[in-house]
Structure formats: C-alpha cells, structure tokens
N, CA, C and O of each residue as an XYZ file, in Angstrom:
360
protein
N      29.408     25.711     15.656
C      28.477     25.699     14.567
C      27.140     26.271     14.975
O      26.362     26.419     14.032
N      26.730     26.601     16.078
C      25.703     26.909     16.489
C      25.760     28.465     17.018
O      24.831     28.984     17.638
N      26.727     28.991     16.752
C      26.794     30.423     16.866
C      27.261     30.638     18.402
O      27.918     29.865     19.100
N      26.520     32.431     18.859
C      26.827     31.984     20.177
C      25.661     31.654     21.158
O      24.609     32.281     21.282
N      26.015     30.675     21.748
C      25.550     29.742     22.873
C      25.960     29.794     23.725
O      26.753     30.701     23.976
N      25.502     28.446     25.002
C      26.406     28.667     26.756
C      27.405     28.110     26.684
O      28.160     28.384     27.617
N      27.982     27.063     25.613
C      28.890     26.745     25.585
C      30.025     27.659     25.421
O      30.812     27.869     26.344
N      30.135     28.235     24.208
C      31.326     29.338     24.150
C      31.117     30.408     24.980
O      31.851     31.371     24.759
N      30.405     30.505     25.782
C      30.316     31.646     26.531
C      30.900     30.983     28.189
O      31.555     31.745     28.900
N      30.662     29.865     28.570
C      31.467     29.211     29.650
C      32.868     28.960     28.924
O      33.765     29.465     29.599
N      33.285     28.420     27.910
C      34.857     28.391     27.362
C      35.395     29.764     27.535
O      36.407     29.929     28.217
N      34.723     30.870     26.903
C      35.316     32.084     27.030
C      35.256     32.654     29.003
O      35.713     33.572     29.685
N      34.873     32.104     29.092
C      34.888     32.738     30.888
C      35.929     31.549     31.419
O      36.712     31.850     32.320
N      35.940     30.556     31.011
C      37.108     29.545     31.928
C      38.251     29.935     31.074
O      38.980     28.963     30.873
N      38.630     30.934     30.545
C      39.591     31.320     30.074
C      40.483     30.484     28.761
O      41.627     30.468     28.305
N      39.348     29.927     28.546
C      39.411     28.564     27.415
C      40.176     27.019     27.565
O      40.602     26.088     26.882
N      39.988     27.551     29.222
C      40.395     25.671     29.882
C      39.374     24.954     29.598
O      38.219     25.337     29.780
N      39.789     23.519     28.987
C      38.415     22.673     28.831
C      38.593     21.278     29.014
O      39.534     20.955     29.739
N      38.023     20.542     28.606
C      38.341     19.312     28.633
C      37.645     18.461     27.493
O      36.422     18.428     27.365
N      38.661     17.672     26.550
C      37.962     16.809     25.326
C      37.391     15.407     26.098
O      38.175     14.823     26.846
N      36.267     14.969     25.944
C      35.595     13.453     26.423
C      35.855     12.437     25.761
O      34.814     12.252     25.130
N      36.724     11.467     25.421
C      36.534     10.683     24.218
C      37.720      9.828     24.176
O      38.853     10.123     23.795
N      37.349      8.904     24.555
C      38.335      7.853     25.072
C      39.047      7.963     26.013
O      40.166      7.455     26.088
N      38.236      8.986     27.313
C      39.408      9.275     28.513
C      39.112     11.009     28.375
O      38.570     11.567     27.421
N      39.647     11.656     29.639
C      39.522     12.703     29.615
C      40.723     13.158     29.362
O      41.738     12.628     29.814
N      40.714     14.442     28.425
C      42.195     14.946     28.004
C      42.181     16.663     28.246
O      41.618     17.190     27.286
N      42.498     17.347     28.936
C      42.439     18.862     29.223
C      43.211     19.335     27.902
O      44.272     18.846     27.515
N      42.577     20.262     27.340
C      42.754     20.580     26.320
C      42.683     22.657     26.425
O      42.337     22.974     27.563
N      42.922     23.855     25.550
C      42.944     24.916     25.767
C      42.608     25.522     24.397
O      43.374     25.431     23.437
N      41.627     26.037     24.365
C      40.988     26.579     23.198
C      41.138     28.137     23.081
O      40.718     28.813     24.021
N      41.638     28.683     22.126
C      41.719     29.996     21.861
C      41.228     30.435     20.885
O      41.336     29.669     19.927
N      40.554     31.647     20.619
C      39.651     32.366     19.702
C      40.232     32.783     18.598
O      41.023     33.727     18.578
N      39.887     32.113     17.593
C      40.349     32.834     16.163
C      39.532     33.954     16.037
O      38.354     34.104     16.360
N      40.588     34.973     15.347
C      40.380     36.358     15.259
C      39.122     36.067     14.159
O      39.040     34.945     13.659
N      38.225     37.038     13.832
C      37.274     36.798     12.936
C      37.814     37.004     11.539
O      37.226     36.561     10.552
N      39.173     37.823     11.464
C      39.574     38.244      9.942
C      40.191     36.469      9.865
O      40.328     36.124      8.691
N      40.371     35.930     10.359
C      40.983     34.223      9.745
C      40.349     33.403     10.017
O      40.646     32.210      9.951
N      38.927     34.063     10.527
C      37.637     32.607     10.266
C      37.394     32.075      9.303
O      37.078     30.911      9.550
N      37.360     32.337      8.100
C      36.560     32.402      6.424
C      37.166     31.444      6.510
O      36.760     30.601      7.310
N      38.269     31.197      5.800
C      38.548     29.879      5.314
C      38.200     28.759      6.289
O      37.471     27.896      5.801
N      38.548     28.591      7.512
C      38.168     27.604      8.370
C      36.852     26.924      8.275
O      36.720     25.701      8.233
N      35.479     28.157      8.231
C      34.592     27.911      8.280
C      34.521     27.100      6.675
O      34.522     25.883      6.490
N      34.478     27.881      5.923
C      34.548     26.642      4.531
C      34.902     25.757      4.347
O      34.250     25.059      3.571
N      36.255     25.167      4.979
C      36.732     24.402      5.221
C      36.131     23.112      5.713
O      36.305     21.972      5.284
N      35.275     23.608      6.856
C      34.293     22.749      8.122
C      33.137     22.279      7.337
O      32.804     21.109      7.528
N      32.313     23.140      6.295
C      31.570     22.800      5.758
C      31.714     21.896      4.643
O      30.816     21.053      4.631
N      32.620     21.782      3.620
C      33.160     20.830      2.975
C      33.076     19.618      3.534
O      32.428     18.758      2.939
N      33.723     19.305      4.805
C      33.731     18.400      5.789
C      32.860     17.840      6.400
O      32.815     16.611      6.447
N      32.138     18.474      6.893
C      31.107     18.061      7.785
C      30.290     18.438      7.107
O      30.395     19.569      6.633
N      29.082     17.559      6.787
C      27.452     17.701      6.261
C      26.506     18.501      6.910
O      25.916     19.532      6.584
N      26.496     17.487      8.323
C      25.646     17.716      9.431
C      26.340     19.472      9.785
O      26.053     19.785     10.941
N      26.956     20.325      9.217
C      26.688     21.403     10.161
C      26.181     22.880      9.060
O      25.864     24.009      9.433
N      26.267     22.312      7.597
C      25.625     22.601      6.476
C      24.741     23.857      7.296
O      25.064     25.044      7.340
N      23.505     23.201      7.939
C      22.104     23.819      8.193
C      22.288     25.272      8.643
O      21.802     26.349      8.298
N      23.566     24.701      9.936
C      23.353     25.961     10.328
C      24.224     26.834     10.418
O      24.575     27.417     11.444
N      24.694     26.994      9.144
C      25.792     27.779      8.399
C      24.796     28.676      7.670
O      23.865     27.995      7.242
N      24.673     29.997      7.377
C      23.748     30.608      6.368
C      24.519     30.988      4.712
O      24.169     31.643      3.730
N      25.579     30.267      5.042
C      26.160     29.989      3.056
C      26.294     28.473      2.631
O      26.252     27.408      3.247
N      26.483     28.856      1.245
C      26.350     27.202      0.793
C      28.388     27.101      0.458
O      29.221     27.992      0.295
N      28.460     26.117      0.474
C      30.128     25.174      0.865
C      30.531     25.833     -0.647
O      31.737     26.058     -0.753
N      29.839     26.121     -1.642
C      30.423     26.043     -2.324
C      30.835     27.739     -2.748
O      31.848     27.964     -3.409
N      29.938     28.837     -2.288
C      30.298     30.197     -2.333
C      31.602     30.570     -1.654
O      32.091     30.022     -0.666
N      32.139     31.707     -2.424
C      33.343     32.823     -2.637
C      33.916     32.615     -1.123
O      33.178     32.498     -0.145
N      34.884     32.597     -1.091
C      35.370     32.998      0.735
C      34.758     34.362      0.898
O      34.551     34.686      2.068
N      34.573     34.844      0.378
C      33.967     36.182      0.941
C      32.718     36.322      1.543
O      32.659     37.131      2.468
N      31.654     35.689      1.213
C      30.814     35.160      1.712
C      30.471     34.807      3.055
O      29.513     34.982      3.807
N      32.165     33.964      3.114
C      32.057     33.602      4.468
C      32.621     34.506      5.474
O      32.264     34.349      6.642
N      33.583     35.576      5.130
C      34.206     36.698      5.616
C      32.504     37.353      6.066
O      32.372     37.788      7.210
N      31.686     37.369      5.421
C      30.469     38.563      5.734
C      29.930     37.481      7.098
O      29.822     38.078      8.169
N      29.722     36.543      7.114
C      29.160     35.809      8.419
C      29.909     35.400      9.353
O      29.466     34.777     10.317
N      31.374     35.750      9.165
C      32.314     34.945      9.594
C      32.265     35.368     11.478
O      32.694     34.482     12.216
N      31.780     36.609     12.106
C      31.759     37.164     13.105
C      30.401     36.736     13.933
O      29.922     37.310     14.911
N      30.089     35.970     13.493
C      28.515     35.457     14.153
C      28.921     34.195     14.088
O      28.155     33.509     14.765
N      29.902     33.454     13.515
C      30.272     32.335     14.118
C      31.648     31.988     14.747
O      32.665     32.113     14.065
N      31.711     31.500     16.193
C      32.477     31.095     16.944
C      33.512     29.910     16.122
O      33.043     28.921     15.558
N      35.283     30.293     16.193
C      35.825     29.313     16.180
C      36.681     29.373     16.801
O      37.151     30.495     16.995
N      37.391     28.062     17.501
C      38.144     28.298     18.451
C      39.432     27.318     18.080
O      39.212     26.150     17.760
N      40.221     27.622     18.112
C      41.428     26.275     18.113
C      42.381     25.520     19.329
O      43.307     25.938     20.023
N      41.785     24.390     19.247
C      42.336     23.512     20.627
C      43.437     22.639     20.487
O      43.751     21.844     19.601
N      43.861     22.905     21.367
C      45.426     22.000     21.768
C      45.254     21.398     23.073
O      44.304     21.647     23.814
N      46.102     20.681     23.306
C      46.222     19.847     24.201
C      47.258     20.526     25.173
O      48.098     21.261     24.654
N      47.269     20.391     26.187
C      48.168     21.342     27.476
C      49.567     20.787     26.850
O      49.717     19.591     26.598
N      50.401     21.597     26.663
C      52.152     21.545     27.288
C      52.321     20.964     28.171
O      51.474     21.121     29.050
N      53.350     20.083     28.434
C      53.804     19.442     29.304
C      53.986     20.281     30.485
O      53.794     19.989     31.665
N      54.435     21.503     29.904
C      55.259     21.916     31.390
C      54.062     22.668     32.133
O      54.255     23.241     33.205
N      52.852     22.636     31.524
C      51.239     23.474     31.950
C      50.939     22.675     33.189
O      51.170     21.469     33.104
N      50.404     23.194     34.470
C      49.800     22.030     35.425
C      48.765     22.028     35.133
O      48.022     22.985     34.913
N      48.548     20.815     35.084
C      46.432     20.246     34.782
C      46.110     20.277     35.936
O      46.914     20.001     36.826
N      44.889     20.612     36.165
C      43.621     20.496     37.395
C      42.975     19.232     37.553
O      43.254     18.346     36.746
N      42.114     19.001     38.515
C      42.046     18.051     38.661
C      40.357     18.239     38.566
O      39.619     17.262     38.691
C-alpha cells in the first residue's frame, strides 16, 4: 500500500523468501502480480481495508479502470506458505 519502498525492494532481492510474524513464525513466498491483474485486487483491498484508502490515489468506488491507470505504481504480491516438499531456512 505504500508503493515502492525497502520493503518490496528487499522481498524482490530475497527472491520473495519471507517470513509472516503472527502467532509464530511461518516462511512464506511472495510473488509479483503482473500489473495487467493488479486492478481488481487493488479495489478489492480498498473495499476492505479503510486504513489504506489514503494512500491509494482513487476512491473504492471508481471504474476498474482507474485502477488499471495506477495499478503499476502499486506493488502487489501474492503469498503462500512453502510446499512441503520446499526446504525452509533457518
């Protein structure tokens, strides 16, 4: 939600190894949605979440297209949790 920052810029260099905090540590692997299948997501997020409203530059309720025009200035990534058969680090 904050565009790009050091965060996605260390995810994109650890090759999108990461780790979720939250009730325990869980290694998790984030990969980059292409920007042509951001739009909906991002609308999606905003519907949802209030708090990230601000720093979105459309309102929740405009055209997907809208969000197609900003959709490349904002980072989304989709995370999963490792495969079993993946070795985790330590």
């Amino acid at each position: 939600m904050l565009g790009e920052c050091n965060w996605t810029k260390n995810l994109r260099a650890a090759g999108g190894r990461a780790a979720v905090i939250r009730r325990g540590r869980r290694p998790v692997i984030a990969t980059e949605v292409p920007v042509a299948q951001r739009a909906p997501i991002i609308k999606r997020y905003l519907e949802k979440v209030p708090g990230g409203r601000p720093h979105i530059p459309v309102d929740r309720r405009a055209p997907e297209a809208e969000f197609e025009r900003v959709a490349a200035d904002i980072p989304v990534f989709r995370v999963a949790g490792y495969p079993l058969s993946m070795p985790r680090e330590n």
